[in-house]
VMD Tcl script that draws the C-alpha trace (Angstrom):
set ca {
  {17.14 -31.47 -18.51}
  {17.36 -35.13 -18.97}
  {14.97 -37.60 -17.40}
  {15.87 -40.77 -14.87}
  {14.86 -43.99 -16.28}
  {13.09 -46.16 -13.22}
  {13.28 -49.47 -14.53}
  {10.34 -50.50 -12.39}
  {10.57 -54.53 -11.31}
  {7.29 -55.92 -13.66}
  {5.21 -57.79 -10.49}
  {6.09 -61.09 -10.29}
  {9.72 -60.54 -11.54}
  {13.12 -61.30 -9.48}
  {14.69 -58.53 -9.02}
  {18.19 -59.42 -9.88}
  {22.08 -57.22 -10.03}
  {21.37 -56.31 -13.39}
  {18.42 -54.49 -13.25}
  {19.84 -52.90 -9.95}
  {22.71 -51.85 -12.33}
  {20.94 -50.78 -15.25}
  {19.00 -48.22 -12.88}
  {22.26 -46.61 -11.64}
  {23.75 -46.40 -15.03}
  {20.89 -44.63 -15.86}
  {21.26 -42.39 -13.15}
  {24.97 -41.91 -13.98}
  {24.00 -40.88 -17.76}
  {21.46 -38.64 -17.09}
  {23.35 -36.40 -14.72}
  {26.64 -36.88 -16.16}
  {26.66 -33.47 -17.31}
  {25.55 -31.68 -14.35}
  {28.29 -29.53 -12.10}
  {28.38 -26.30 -10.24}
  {27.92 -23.88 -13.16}
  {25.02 -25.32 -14.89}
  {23.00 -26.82 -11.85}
  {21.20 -23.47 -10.95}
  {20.72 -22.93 -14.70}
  {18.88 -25.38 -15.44}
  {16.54 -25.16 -12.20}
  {13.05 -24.22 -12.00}
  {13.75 -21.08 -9.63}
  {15.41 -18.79 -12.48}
  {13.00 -19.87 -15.07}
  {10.13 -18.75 -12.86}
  {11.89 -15.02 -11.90}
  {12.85 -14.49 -15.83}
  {11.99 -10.60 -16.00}
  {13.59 -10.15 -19.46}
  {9.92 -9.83 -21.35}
  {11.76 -11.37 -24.60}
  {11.63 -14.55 -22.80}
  {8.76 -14.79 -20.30}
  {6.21 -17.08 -21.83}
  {5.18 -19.21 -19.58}
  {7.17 -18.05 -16.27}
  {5.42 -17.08 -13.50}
  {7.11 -13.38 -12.50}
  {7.07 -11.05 -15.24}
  {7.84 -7.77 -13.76}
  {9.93 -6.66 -10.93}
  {10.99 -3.35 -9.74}
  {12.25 -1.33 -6.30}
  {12.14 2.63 -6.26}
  {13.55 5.03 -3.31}
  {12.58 8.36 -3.06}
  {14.23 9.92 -0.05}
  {13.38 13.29 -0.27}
  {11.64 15.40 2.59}
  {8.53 17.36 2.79}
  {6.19 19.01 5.22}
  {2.14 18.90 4.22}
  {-0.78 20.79 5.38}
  {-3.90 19.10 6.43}
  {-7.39 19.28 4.54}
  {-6.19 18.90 0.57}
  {-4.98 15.96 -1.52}
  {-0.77 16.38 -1.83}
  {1.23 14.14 -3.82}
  {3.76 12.66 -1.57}
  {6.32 10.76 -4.00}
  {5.94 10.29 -7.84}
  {7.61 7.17 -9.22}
  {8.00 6.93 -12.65}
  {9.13 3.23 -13.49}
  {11.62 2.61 -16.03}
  {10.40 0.24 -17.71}
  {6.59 -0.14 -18.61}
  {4.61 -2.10 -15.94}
  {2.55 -4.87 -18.31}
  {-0.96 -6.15 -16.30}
  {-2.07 -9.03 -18.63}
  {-5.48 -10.61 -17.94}
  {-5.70 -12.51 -15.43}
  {-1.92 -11.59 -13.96}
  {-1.21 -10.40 -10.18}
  {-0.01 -7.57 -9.10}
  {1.49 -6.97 -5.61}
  {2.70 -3.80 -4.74}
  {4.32 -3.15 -0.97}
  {5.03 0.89 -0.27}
  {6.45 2.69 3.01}
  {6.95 5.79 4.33}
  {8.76 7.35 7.23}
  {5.93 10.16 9.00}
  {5.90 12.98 11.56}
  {3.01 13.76 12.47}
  {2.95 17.39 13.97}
  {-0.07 19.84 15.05}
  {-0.43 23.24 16.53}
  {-1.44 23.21 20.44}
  {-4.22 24.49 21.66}
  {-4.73 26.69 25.09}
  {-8.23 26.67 26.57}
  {-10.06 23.79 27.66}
  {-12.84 24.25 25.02}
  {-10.93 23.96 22.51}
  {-8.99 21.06 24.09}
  {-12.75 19.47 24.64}
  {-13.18 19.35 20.87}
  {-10.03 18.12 19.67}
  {-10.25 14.93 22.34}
  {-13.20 13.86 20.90}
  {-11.86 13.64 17.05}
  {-12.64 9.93 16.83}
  {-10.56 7.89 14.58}
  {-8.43 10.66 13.58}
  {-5.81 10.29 11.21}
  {-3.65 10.82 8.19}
  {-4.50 8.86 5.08}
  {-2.33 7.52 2.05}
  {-3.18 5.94 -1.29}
  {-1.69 5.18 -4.66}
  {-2.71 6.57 -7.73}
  {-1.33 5.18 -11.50}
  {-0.64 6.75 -15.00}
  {-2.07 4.09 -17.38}
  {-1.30 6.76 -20.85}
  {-3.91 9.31 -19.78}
  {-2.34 10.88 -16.80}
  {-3.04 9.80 -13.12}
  {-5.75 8.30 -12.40}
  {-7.81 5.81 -9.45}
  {-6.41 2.30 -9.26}
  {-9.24 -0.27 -9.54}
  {-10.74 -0.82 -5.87}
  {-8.88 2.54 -4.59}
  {-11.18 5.94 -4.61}
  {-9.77 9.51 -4.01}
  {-11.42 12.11 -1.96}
  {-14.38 13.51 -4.03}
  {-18.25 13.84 -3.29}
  {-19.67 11.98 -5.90}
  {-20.38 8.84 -4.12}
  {-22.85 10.29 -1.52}
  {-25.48 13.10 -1.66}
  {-25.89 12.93 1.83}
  {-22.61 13.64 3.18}
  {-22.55 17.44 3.85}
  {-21.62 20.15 6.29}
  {-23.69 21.89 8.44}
  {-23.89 24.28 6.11}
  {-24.78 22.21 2.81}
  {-21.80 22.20 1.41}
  {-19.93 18.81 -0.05}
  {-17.72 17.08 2.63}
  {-14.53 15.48 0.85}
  {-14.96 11.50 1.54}
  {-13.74 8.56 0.57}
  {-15.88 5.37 0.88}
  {-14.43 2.42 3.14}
  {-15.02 -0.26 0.86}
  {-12.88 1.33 -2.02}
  {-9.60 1.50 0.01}
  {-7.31 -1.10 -1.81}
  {-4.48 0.65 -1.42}
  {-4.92 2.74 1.34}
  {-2.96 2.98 4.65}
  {-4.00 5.49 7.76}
  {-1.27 6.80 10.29}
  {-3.24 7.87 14.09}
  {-2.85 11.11 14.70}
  {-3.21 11.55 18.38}
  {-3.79 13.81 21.37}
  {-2.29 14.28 24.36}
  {-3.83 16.70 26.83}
  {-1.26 18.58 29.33}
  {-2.13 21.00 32.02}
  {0.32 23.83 32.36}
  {1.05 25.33 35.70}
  {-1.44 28.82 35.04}
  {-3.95 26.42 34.86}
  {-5.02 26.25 31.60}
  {-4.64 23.38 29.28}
  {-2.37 22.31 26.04}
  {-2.90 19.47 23.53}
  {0.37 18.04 21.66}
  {-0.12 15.83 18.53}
  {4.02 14.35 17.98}
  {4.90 18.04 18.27}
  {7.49 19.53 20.62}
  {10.73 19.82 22.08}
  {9.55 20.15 25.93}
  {6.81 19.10 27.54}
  {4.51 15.99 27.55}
  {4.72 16.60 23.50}
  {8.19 15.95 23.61}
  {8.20 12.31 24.02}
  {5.86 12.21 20.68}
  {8.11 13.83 18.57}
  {9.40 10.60 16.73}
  {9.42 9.61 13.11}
  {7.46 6.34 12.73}
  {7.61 3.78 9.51}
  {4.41 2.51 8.28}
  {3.93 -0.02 5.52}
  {1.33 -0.97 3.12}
  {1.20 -4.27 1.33}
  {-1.98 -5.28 -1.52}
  {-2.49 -7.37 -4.51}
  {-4.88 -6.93 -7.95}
  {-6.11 -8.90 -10.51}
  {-6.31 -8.01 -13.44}
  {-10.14 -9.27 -14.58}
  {-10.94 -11.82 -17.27}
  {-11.45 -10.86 -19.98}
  {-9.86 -7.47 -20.04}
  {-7.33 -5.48 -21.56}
  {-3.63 -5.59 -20.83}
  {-2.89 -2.04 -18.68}
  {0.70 -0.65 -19.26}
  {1.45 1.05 -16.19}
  {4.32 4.03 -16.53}
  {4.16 5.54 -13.02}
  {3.04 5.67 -9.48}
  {2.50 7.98 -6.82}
  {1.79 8.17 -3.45}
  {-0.87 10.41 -2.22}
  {-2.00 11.97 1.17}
  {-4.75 13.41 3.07}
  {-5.52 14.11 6.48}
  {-6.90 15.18 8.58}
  {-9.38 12.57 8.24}
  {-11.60 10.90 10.38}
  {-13.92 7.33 10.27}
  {-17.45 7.70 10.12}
  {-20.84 6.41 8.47}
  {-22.95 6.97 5.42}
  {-25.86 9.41 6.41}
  {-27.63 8.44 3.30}
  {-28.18 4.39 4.60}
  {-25.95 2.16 2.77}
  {-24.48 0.82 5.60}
  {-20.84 1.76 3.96}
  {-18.29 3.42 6.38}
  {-17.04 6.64 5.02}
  {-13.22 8.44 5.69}
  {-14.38 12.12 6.12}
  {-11.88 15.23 5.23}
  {-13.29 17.47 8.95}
  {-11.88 20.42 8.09}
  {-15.57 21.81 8.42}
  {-18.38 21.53 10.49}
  {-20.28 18.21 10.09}
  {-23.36 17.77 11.39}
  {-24.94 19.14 14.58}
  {-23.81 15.81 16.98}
  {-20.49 16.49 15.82}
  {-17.75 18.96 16.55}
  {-16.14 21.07 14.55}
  {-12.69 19.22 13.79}
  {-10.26 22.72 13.12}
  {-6.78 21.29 12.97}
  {-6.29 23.66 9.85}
  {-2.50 24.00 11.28}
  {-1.89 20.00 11.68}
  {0.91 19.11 9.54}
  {2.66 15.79 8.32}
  {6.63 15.42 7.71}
  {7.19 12.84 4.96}
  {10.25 11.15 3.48}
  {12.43 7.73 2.89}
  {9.54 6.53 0.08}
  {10.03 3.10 -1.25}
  {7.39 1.22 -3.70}
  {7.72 -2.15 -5.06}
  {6.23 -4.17 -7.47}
  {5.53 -7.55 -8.74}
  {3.41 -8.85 -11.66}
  {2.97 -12.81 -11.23}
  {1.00 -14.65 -14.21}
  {-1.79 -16.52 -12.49}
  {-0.33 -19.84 -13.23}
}
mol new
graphics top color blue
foreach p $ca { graphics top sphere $p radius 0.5 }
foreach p [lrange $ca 0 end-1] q [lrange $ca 1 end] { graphics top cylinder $p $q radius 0.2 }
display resetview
């Protein structure tokens, strides 16, 4: 685009009707050959939101993309399902030092199986921090794999975290949760009239469970770097992953680190024993997008 001339007044200097003139003629030449068809082309807004990658150098957004997967599908609790695979149509470029920011949603029902004696009522009431847990997972050319900052469920981080019986509890450390986004999954104790008691978890068409039953929306927004120096990553897909039901908790082992525990066993002799094998999760209206931003 052209440059206005200023025709600054030297100090000292009269500023005279000439000079006045010779600014606004300057003015006049310079945008002479703007009008309403050429104004937004030649503005800084388009050239930073150029996602055409034969002419992004220099530009600030490089990528852009929206995906909607509205399918709908029921999940059982204690094991890693894939919720929504999203394979982008055009290859996702992270260049060193580039952002990406990634928003995804889902639409939930949460749903368990009741329980009828107060024992068992006793021990689901005290599942503390309860909860279903998402995360995103990429294919970078070897299959899907962990995004940087974002661990899966494995038991590979801590020694320490076991059942009562020994065995490897399925965890996933707090501090490696980039992309991660937990939905409550909550009791609600009822007495029924033989005097017994029920617990309802967003499950039921009478009752006190009734008033549960409703699909909720959650949303998950996060940005990475890519690190300096690095490689450029080529990202061809995405999917959405879930677990549950999990519960917060500590590292036994001393590291201070909070842990998401998988209870579908027995943990520790303080603890109850979770059960919930039944608890399922209704899942559907997915949406991911994504942005890749050069850092300046």
């Amino acid at each position: 685009m052209s440059s206005l001339p200023t025709y600054n007044a030297e100090p000292g200097t009269t500023v005279d009707a000439a000079s006045v003139n010779n600014l606004f003629t300057g003015v006049g030449t310079a945008t002479s050959s703007l009008d309403a068809s050429n104004v937004r082309a030649q503005g800084v807004d388009v050239g930073q939101v150029e996602v055409n990658s034969a002419l992004n150098a220099g530009i600030v957004t490089r990528y852009a993309s929206q995906d909607d997967n509205t399918a709908s599908a029921t999940y059982a609790s204690t094991a890693d399902r894939v919720v929504a695979t999203f394979t982008l149509g055009t290859a996702m470029d992270i260049r060193p030092g580039d952002v990406w920011r990634c928003y995804y949603s889902v639409r939930i029902t949460d749903q368990n199986s009741s329980v009828t004696n107060e024992a068992d009522l006793e021990t689901m009431t005290k599942r503390v921090g309860a909860g279903w847990i998402f995360w995103l997972e990429w294919d970078i050319g070897s299959g899907y794999e962990s995004i940087p900052g974002q661990e899966d469920f494995s038991t590979s981080h801590y020694s320490g975290v076991n059942d009562d019986a020994g065995n490897p509890v399925p965890h996933m450390p707090t501090n490696e949760t980039l992309t991660s986004m937990v939905f409550p999954h909550v009791s609600v104790a009822e007495k029924v009239p033989v005097g017994t008691y029920q617990t309802h978890q967003y499950v039921g068409t009478t009752g006190l469970g009734s008033a549960f039953n409703r699909s909720m929306r959650r949303s998950r927004a996060f940005h990475y770097r890519r690190p300096v120096p690095s490689t450029t990553v080529s990202v061809a897909g995405i999917r959405i992953m879930v677990r549950g039901v999990v519960s917060l908790g500590r590292d036994p082992s001393g590291s201070g680190d909070g842990l998401l525990f998988v209870r579908d066993t027995a943990m520790y002799g303080t603890d109850p024993t979770f059960g919930g094998a039944s608890d399922t999760i209704t899942v559907d209206n997915k949406r991911l997008i994504n942005i890749v931003q050069a850092e300046q």
